[in-house]
PASEBA-1860 file (N, C-alpha, C; in nm, 3 decimals):
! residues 63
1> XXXXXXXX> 14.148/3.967/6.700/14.105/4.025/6.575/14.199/4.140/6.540 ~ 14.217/4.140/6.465/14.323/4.235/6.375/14.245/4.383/6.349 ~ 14.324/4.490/6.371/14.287/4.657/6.373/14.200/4.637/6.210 ~ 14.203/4.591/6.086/14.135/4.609/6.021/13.967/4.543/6.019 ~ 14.012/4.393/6.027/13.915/4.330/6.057/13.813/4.366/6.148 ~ 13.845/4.471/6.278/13.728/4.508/6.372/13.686/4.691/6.247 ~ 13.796/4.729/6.233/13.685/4.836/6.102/13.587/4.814/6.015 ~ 13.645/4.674/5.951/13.544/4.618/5.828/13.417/4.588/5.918
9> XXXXXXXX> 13.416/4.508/6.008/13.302/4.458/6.132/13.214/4.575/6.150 ~ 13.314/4.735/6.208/13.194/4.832/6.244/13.137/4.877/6.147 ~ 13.224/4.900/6.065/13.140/4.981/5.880/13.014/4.886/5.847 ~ 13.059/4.715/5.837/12.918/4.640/5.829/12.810/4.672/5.970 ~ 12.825/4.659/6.061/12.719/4.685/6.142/12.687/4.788/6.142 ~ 12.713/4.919/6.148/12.695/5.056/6.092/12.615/5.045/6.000 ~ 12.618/5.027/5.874/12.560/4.993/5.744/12.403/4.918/5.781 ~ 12.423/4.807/5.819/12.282/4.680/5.840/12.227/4.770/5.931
17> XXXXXXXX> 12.246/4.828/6.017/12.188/4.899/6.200/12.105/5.036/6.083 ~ 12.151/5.108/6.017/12.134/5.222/5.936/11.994/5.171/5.837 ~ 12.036/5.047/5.766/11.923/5.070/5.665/11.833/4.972/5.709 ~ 11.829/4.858/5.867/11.701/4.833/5.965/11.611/4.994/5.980 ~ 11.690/5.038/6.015/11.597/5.194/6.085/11.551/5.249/5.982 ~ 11.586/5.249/5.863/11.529/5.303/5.741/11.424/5.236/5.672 ~ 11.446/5.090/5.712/11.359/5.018/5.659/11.180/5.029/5.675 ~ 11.183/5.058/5.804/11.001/5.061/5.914/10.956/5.165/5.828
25> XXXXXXXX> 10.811/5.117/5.835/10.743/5.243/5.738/10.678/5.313/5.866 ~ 10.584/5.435/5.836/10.509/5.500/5.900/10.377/5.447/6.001 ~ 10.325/5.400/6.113/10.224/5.392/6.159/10.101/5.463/6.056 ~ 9.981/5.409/6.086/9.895/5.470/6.032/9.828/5.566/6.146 ~ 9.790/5.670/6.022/9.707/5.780/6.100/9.617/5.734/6.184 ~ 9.623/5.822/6.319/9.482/5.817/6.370/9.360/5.865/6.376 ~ 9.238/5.789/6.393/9.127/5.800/6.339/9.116/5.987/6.430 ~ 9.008/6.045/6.340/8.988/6.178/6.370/8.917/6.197/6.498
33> XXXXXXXX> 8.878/6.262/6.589/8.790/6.251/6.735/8.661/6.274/6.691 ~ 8.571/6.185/6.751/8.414/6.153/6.679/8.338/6.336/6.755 ~ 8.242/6.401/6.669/8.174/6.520/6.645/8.137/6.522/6.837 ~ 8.123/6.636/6.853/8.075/6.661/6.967/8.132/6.609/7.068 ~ 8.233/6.582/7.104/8.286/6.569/7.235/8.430/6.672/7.226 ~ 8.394/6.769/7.280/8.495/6.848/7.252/8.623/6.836/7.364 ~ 8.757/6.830/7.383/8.885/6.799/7.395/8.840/6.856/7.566 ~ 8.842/6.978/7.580/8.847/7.066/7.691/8.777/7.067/7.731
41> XXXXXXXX> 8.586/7.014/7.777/8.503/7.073/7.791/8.532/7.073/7.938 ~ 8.596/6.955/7.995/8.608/6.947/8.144/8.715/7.048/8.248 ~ 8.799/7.099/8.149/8.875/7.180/8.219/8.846/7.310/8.304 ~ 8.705/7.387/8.260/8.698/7.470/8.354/8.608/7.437/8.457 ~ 8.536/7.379/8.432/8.480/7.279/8.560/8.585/7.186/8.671 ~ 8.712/7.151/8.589/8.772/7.087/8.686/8.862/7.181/8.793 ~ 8.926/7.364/8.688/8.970/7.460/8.749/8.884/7.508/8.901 ~ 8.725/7.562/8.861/8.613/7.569/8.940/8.645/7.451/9.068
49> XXXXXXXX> 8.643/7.340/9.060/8.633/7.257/9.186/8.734/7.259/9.257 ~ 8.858/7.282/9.203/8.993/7.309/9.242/8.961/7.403/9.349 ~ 8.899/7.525/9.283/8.930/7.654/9.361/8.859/7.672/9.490 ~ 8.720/7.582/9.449/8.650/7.588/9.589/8.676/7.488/9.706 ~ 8.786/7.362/9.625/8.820/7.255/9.705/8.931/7.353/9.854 ~ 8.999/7.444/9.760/9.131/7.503/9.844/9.082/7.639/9.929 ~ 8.925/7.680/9.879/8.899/7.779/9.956/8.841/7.705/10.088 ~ 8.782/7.609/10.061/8.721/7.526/10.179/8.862/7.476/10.276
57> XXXXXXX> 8.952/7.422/10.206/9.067/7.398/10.281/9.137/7.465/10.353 ~ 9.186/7.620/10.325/9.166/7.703/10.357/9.101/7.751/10.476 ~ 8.988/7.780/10.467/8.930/7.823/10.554/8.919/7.709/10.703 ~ 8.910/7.601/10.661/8.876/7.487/10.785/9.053/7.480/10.851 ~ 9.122/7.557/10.769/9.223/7.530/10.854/9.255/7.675/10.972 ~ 9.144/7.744/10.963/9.211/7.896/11.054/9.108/7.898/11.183 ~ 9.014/7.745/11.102/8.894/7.731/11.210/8.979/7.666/11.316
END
């Protein structure tokens, strides 16, 4: 293939590759999180078990 012929080649694939990716529209939104189950409720309960898991660990190890 000839030095021009592989330019014309990348400018077209460049071009088609460019306006595929432009083409996709947006996903749709996701639905909102249903009332009352709030995101975090478990996290300080899960901090809490942590702490007494490692104080127990801890301690059974000096026994």
């Amino acid at each position: 293939m000839k030095k021009q012929n592989k330019r014309i080649f990348a400018s077209v694939l460049f071009v088609l590759v460019g306006s595929l990716c432009f083409s996709q529209g947006l996903p749709p939104p996701s639905p909102p999180p249903a009332p009352g189950f709030p995101i975090d409720g478990g996290i300080f309960c899960s901090i809490a078990m942590a702490l007494i898991y490692g104080a127990k660990s801890i301690i059974s190890r000096k026994k």
